[in-house]
N, CA, C, O and CB atoms as a CASP TS submission, in Angstrom:
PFRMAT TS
TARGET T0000
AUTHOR 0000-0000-0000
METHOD Language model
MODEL 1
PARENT N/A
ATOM      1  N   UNK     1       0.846  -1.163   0.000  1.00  0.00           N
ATOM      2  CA  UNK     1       0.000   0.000   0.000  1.00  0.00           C
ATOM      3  C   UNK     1       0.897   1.232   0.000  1.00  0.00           C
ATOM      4  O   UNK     1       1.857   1.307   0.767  1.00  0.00           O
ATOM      5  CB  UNK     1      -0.965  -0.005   1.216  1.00  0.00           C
ATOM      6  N   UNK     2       0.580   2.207  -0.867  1.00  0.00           N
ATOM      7  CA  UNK     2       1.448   3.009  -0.890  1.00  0.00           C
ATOM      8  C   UNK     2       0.628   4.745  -1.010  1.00  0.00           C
ATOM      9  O   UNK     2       0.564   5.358  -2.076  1.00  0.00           O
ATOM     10  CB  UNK     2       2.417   2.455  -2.100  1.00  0.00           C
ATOM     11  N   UNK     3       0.165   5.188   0.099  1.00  0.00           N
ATOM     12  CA  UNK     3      -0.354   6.677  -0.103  1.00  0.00           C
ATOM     13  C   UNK     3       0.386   8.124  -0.106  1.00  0.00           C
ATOM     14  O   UNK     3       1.192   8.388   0.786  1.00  0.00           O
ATOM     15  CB  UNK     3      -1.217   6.830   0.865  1.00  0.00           C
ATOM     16  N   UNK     4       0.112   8.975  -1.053  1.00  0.00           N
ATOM     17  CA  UNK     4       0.439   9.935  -1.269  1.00  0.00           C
ATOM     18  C   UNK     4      -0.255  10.824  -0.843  1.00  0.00           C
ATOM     19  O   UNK     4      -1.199  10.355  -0.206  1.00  0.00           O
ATOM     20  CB  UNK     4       0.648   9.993  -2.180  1.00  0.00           C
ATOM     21  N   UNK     5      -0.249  12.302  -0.895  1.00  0.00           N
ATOM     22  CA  UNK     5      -1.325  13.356  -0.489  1.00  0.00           C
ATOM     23  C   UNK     5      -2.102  13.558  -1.560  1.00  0.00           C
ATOM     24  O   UNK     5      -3.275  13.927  -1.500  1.00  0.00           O
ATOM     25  CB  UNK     5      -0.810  14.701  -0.031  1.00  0.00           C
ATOM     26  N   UNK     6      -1.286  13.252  -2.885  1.00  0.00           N
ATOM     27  CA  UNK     6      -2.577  13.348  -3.956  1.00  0.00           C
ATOM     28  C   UNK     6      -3.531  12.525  -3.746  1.00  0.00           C
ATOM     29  O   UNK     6      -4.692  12.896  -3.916  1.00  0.00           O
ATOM     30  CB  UNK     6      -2.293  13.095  -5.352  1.00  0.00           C
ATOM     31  N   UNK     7      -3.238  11.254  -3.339  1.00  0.00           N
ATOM     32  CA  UNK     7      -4.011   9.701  -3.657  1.00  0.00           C
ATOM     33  C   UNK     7      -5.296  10.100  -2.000  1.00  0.00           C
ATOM     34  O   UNK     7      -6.524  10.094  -2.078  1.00  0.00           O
ATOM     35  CB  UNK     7      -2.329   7.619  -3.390  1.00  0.00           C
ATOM     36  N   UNK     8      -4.624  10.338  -0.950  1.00  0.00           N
ATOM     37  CA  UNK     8      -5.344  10.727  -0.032  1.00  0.00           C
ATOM     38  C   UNK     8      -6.531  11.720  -0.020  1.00  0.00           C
ATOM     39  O   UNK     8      -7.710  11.398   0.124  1.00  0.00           O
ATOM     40  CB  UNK     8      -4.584  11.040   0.631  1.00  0.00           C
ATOM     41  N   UNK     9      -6.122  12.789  -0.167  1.00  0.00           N
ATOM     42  CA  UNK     9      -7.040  13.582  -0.934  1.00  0.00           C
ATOM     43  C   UNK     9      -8.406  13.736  -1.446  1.00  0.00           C
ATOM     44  O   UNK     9      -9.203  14.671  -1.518  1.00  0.00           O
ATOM     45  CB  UNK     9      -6.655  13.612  -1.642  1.00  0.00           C
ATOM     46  N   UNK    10      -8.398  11.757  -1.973  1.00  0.00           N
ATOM     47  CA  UNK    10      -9.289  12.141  -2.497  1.00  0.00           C
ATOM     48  C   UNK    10     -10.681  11.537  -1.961  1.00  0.00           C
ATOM     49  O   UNK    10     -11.798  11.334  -2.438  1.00  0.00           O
ATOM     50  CB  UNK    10      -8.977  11.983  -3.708  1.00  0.00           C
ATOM     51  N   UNK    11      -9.996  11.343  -0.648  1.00  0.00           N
ATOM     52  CA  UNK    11     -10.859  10.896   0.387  1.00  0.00           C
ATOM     53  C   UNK    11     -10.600  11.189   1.601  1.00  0.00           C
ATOM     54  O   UNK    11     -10.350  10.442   2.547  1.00  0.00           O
ATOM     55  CB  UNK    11     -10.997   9.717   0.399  1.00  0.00           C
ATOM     56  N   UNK    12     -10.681  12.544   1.533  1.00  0.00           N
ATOM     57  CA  UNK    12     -11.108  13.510   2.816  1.00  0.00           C
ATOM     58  C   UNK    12     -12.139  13.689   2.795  1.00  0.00           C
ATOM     59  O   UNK    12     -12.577  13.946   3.917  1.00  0.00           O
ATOM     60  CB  UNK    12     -10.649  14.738   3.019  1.00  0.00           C
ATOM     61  N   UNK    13     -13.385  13.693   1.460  1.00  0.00           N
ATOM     62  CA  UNK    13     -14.602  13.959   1.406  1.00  0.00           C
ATOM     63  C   UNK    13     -15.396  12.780   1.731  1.00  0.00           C
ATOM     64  O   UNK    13     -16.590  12.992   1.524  1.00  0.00           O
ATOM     65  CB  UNK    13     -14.877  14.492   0.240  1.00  0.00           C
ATOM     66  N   UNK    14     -15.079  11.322   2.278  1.00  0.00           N
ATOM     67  CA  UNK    14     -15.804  10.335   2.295  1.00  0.00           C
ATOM     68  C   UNK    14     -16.448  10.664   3.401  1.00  0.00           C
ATOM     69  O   UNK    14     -16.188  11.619   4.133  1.00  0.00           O
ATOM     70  CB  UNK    14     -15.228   9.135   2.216  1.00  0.00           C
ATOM     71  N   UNK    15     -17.611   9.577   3.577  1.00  0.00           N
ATOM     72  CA  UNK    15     -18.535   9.624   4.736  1.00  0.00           C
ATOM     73  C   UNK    15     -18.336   8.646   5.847  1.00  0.00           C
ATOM     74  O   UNK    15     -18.795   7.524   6.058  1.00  0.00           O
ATOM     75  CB  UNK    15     -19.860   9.448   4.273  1.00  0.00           C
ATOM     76  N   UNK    16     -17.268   9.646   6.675  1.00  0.00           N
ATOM     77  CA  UNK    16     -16.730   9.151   7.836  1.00  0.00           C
ATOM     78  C   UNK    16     -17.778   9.365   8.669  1.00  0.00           C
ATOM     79  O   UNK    16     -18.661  10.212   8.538  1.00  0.00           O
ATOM     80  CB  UNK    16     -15.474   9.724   8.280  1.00  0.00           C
ATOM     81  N   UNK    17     -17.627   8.459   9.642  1.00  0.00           N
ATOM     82  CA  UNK    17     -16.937   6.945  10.035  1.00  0.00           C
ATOM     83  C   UNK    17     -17.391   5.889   8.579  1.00  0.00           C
ATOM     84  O   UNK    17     -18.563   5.976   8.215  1.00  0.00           O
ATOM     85  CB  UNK    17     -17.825   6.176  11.871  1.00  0.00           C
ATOM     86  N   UNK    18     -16.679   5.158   7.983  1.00  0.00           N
ATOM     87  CA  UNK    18     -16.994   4.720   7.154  1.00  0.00           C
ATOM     88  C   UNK    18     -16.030   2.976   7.164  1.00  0.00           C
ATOM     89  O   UNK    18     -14.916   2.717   7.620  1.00  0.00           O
ATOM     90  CB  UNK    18     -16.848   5.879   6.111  1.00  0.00           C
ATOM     91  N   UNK    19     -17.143   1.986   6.392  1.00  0.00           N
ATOM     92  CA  UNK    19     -16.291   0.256   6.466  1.00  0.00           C
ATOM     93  C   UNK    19     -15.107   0.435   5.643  1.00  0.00           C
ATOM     94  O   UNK    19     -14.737   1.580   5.383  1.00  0.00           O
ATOM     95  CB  UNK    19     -17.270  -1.282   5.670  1.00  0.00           C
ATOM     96  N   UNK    20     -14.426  -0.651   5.173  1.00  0.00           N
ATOM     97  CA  UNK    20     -13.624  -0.674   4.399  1.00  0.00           C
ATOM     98  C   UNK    20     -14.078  -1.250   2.227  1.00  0.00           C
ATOM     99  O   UNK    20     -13.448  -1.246   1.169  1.00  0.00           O
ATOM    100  CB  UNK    20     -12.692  -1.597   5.410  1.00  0.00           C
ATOM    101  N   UNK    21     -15.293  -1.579   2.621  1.00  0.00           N
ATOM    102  CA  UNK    21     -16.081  -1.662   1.382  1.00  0.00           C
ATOM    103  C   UNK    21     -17.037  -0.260   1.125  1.00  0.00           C
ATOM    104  O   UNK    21     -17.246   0.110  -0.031  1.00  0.00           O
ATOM    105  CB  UNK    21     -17.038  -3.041   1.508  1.00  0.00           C
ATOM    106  N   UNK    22     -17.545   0.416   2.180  1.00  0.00           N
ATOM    107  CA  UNK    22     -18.031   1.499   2.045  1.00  0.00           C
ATOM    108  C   UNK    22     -17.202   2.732   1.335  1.00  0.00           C
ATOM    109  O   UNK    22     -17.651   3.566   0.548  1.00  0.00           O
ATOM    110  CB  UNK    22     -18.404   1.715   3.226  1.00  0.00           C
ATOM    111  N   UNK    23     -15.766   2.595   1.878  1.00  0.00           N
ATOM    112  CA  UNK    23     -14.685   3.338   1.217  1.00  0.00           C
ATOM    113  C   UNK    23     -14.381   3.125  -0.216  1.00  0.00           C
ATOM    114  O   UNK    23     -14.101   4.133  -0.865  1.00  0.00           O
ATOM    115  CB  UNK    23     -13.532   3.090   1.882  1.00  0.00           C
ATOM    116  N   UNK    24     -14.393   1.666  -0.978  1.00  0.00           N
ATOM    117  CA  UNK    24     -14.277   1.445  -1.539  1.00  0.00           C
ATOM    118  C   UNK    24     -15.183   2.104  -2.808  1.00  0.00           C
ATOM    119  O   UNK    24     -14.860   2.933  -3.658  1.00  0.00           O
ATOM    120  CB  UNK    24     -14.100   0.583  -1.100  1.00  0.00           C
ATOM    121  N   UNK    25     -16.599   1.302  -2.548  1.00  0.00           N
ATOM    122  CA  UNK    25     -18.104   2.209  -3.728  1.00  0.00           C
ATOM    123  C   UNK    25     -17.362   3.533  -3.603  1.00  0.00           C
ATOM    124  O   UNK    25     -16.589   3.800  -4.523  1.00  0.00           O
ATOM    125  CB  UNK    25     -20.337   2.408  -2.913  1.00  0.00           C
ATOM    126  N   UNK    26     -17.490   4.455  -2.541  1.00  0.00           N
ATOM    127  CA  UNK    26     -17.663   5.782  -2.526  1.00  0.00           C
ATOM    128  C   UNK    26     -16.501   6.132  -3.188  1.00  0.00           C
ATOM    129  O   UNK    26     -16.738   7.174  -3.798  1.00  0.00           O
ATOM    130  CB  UNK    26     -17.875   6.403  -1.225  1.00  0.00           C
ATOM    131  N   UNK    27     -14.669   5.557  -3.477  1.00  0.00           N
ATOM    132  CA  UNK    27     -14.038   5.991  -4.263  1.00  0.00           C
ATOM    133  C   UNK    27     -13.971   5.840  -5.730  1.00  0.00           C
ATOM    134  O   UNK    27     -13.364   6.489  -6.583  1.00  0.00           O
ATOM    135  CB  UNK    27     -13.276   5.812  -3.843  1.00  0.00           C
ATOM    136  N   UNK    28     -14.720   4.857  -5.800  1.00  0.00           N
ATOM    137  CA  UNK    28     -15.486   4.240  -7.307  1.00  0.00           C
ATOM    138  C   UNK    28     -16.316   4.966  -8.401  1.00  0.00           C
ATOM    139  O   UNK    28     -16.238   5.153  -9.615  1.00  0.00           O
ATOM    140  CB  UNK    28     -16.503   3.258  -6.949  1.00  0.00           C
ATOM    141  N   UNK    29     -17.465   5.403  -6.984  1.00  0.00           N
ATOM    142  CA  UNK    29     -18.557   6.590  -7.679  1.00  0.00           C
ATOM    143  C   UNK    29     -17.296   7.740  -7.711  1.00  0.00           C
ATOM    144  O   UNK    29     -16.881   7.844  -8.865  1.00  0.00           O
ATOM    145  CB  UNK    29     -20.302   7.175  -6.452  1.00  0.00           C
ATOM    146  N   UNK    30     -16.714   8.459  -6.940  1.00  0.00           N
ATOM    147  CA  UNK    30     -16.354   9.882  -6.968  1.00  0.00           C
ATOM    148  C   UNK    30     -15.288  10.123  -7.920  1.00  0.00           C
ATOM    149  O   UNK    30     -14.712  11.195  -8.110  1.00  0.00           O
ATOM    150  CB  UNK    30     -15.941  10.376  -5.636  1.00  0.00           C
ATOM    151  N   UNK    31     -15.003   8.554  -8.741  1.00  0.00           N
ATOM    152  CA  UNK    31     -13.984   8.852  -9.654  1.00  0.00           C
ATOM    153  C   UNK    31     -12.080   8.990 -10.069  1.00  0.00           C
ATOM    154  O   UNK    31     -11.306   9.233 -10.996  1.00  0.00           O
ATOM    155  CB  UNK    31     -14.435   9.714  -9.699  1.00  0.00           C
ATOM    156  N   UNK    32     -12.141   8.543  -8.262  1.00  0.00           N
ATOM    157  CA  UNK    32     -10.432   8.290  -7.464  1.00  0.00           C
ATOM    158  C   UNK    32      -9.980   7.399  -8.264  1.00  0.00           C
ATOM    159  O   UNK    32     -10.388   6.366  -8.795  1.00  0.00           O
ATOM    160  CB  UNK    32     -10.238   7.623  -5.757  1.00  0.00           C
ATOM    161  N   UNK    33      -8.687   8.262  -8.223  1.00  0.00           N
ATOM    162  CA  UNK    33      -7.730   6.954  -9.326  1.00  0.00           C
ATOM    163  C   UNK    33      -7.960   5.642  -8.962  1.00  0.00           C
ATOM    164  O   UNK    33      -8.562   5.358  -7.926  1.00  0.00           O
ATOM    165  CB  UNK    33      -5.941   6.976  -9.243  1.00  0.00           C
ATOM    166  N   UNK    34      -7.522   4.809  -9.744  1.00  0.00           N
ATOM    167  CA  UNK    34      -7.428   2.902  -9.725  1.00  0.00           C
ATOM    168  C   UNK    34      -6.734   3.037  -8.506  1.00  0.00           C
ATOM    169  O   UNK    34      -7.376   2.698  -7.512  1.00  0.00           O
ATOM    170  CB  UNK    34      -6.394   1.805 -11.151  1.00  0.00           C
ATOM    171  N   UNK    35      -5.399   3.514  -8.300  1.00  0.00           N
ATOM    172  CA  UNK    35      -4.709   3.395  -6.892  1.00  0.00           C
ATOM    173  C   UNK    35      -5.091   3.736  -5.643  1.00  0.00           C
ATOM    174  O   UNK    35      -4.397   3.371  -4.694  1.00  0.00           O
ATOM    175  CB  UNK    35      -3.744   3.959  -6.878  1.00  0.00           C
ATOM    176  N   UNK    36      -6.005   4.329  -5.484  1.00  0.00           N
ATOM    177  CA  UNK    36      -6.511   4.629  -4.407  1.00  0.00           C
ATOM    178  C   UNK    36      -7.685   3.609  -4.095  1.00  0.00           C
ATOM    179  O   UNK    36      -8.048   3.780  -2.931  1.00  0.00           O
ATOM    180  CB  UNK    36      -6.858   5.996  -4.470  1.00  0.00           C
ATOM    181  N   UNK    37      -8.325   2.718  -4.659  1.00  0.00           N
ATOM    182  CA  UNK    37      -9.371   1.448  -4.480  1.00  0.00           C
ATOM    183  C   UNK    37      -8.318   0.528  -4.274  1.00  0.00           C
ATOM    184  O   UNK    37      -8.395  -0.275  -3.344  1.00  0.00           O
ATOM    185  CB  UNK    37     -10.477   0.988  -5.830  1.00  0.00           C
ATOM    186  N   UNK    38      -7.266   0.554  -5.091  1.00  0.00           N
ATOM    187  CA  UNK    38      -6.324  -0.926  -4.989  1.00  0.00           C
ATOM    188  C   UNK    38      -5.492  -0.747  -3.149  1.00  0.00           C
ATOM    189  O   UNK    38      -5.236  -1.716  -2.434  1.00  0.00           O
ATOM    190  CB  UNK    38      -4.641  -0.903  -6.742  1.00  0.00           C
ATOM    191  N   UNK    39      -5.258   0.574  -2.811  1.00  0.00           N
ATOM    192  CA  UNK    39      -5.044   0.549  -1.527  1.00  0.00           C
ATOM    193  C   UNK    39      -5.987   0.243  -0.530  1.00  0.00           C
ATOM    194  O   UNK    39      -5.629  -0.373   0.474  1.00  0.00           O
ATOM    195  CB  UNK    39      -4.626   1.530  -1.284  1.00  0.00           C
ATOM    196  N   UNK    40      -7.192   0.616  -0.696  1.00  0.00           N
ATOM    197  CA  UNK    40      -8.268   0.692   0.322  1.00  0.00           C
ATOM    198  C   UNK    40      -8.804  -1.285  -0.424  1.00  0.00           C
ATOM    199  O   UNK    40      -9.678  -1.932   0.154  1.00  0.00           O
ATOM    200  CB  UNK    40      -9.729   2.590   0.042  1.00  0.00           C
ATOM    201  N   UNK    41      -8.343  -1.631  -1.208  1.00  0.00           N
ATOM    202  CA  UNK    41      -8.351  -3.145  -0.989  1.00  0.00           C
ATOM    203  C   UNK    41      -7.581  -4.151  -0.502  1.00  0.00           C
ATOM    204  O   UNK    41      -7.968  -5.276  -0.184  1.00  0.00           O
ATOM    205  CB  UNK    41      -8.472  -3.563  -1.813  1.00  0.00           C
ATOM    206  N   UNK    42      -6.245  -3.624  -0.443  1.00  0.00           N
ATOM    207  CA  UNK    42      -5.140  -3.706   0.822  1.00  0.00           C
ATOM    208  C   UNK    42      -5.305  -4.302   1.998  1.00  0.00           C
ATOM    209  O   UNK    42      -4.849  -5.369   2.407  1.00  0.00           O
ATOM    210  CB  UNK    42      -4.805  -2.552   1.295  1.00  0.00           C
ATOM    211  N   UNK    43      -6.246  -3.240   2.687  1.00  0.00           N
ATOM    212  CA  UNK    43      -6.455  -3.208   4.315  1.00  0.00           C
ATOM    213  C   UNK    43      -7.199  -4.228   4.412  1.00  0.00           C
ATOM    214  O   UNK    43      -8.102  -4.713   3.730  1.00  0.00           O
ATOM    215  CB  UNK    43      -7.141  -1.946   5.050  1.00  0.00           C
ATOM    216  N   UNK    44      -6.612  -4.518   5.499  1.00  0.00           N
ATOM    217  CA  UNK    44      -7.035  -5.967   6.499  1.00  0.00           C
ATOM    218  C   UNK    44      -8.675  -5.707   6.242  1.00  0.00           C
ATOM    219  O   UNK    44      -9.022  -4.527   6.187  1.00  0.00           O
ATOM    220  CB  UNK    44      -6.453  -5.911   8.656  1.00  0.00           C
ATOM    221  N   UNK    45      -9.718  -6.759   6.078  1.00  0.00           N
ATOM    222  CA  UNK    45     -11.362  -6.656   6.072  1.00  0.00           C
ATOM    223  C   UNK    45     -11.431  -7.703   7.132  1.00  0.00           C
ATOM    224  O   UNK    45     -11.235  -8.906   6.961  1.00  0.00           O
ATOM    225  CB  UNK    45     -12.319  -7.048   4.489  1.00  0.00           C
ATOM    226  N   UNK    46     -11.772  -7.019   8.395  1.00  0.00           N
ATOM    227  CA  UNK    46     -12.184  -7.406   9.591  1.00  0.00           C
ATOM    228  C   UNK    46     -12.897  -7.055  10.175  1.00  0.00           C
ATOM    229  O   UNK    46     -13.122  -7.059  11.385  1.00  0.00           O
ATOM    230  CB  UNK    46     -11.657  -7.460  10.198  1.00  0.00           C
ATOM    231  N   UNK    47     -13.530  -6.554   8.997  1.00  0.00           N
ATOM    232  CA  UNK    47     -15.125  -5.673   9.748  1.00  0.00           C
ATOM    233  C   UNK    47     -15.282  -3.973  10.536  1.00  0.00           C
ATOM    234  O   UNK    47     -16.235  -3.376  11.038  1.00  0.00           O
ATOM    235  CB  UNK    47     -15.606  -6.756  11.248  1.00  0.00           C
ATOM    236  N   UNK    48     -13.573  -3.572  10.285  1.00  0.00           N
ATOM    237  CA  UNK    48     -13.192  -2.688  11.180  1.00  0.00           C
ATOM    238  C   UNK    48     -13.951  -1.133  10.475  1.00  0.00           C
ATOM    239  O   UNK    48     -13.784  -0.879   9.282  1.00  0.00           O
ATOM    240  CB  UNK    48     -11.392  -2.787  11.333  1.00  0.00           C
ATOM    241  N   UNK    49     -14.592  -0.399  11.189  1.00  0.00           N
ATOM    242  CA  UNK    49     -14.920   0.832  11.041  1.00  0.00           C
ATOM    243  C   UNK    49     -13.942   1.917  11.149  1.00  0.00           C
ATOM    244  O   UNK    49     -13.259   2.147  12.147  1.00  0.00           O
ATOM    245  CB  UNK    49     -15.807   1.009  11.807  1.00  0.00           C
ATOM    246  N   UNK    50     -13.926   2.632   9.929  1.00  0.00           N
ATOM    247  CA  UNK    50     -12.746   3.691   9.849  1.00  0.00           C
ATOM    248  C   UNK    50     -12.962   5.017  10.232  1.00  0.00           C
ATOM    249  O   UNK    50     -13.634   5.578   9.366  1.00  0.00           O
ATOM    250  CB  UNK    50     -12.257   3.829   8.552  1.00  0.00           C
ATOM    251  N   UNK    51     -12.647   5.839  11.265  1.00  0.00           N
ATOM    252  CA  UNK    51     -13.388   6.639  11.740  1.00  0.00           C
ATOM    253  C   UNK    51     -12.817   8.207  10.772  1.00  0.00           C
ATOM    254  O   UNK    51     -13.506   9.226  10.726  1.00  0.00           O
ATOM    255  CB  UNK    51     -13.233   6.506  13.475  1.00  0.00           C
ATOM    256  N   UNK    52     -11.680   8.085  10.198  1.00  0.00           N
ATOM    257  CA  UNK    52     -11.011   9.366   9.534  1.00  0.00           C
ATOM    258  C   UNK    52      -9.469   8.728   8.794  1.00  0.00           C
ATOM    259  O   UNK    52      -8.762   7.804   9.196  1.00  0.00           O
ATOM    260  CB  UNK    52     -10.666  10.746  10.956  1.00  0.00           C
ATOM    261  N   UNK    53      -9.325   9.478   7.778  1.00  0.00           N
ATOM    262  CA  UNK    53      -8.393   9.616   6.672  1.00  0.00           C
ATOM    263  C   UNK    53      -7.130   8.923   7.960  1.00  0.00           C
ATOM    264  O   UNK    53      -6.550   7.898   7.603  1.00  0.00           O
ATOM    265  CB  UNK    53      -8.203  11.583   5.827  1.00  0.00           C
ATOM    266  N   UNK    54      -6.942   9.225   8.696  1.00  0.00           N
ATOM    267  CA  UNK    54      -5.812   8.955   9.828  1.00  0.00           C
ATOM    268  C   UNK    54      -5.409   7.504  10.432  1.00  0.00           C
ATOM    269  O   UNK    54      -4.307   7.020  10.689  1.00  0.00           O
ATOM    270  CB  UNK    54      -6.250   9.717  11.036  1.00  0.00           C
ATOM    271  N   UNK    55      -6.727   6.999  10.559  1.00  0.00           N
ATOM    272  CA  UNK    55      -7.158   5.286  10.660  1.00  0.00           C
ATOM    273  C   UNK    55      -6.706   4.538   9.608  1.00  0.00           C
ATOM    274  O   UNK    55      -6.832   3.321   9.747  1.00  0.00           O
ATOM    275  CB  UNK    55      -8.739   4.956  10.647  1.00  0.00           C
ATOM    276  N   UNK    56      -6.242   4.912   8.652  1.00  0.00           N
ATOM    277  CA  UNK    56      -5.939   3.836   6.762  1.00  0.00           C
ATOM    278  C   UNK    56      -4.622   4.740   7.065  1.00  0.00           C
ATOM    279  O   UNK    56      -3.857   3.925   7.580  1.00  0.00           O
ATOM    280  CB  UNK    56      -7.284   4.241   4.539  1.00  0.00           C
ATOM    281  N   UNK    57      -3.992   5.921   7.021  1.00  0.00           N
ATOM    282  CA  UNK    57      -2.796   5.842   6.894  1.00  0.00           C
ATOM    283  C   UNK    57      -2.155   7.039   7.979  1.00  0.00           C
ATOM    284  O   UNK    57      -2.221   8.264   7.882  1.00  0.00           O
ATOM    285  CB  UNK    57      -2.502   5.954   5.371  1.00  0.00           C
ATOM    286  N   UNK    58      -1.677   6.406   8.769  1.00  0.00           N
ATOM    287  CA  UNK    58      -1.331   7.202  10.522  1.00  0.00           C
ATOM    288  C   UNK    58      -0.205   8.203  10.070  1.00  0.00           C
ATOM    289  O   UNK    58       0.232   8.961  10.935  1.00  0.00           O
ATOM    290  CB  UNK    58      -0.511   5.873  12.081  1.00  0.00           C
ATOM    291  N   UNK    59       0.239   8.268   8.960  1.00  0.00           N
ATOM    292  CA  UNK    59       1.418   9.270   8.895  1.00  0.00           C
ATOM    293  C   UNK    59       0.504  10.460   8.073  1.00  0.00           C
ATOM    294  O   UNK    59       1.109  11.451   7.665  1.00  0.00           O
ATOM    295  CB  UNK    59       3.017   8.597   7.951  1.00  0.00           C
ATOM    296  N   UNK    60      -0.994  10.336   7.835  1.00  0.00           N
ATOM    297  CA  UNK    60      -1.469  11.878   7.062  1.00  0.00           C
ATOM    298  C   UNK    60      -1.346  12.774   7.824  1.00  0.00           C
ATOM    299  O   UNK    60      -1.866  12.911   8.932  1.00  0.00           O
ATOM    300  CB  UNK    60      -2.893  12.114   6.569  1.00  0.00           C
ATOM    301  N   UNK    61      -0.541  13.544   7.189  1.00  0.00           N
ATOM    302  CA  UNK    61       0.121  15.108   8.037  1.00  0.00           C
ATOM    303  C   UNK    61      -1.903  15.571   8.174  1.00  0.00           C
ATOM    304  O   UNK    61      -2.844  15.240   7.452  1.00  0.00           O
ATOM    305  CB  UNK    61       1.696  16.799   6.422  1.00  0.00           C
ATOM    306  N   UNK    62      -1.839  16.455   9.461  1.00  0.00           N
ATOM    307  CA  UNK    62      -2.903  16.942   9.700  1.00  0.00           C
ATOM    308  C   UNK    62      -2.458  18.797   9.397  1.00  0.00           C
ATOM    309  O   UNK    62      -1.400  19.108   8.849  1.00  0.00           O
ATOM    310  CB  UNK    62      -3.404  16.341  11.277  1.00  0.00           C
ATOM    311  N   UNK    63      -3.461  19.803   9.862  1.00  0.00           N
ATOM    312  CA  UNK    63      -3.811  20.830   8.954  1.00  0.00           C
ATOM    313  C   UNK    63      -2.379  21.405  10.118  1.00  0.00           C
ATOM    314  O   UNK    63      -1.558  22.169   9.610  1.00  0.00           O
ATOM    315  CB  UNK    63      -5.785  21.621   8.783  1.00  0.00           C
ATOM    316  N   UNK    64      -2.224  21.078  11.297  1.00  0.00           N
ATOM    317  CA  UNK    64      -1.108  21.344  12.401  1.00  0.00           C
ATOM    318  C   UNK    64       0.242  21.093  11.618  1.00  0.00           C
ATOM    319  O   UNK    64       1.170  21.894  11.501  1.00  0.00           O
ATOM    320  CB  UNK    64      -1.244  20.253  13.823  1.00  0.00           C
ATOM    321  N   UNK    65       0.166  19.988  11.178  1.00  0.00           N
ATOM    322  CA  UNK    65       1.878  19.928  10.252  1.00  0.00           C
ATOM    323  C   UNK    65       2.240  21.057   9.515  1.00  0.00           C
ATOM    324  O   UNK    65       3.446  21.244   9.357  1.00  0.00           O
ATOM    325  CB  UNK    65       2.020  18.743   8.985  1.00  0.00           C
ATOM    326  N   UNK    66       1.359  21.935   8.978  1.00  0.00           N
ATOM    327  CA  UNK    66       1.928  23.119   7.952  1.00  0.00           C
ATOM    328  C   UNK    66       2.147  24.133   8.461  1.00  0.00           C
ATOM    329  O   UNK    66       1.577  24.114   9.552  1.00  0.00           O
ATOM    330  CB  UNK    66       1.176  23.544   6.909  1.00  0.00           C
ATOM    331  N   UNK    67       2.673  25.076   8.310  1.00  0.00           N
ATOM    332  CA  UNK    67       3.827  26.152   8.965  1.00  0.00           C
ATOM    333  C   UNK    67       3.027  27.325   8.814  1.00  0.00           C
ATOM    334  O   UNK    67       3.218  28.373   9.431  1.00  0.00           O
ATOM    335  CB  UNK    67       5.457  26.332   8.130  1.00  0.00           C
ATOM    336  N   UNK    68       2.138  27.122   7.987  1.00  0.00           N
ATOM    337  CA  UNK    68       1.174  28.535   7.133  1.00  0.00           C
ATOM    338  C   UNK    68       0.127  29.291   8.217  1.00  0.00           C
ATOM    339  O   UNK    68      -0.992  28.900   8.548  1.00  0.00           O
ATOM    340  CB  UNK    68      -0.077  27.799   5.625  1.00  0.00           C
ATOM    341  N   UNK    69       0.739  30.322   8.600  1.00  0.00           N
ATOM    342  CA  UNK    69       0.163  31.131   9.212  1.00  0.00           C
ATOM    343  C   UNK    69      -1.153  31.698   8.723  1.00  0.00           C
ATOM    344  O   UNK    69      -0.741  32.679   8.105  1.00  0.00           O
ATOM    345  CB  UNK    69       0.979  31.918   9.394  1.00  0.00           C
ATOM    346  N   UNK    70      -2.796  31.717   8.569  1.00  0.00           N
ATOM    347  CA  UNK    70      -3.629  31.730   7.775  1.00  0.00           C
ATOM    348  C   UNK    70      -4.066  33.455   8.512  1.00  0.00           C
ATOM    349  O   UNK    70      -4.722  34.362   8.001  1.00  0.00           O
ATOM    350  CB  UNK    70      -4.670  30.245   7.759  1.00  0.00           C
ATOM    351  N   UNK    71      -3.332  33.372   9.977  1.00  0.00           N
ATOM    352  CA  UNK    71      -3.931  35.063  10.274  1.00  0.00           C
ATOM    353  C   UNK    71      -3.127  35.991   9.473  1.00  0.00           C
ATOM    354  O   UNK    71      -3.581  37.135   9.511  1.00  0.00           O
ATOM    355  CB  UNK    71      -3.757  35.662  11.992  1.00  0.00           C
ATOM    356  N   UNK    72      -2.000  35.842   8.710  1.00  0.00           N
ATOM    357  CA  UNK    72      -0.544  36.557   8.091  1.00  0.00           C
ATOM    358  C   UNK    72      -1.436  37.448   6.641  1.00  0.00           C
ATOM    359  O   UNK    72      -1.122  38.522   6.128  1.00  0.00           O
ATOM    360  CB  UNK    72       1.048  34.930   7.397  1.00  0.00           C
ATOM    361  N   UNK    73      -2.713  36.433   6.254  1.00  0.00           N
ATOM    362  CA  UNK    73      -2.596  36.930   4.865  1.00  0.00           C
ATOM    363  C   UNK    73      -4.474  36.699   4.856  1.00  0.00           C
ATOM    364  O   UNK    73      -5.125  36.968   3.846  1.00  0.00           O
ATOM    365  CB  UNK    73      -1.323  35.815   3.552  1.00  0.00           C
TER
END
């Protein structure tokens, strides 16, 4: 499994808390590259409920990782 911020991305908009087949349709319909279904077919299916983008891959920098001061500008 291999995620990027592009590939991630494109499921920040899913409907969290969400299964690991639920992830799947919803990147299907919305049009996410092939690589991003072939990862989210990856993960262990143990019935586990995914509560956020963070749960499938623990290293997604959150909005805290960026340096960008948003009061500056």
């Amino acid at each position: 499994m291999f995620w990027t911020l592009e590939l991630a991305s494109h499921l920040e908009d899913a409907p969290w808390p969400a299964t690991k087949d639920e992830l799947i349709d919803y990147s299907i319909r919305s049009g996410a590259p092939i690589e991003v279904v072939e990862n989210l077919q990856e993960l262990e299916d143990d019935g586990e409920i995914y509560e956020g983008l963070e749960d499938i891959w623990p290293d997604y920098p959150s909005q805290d990782d960026f340096f960008f001061n948003e009061d500056e500008y």
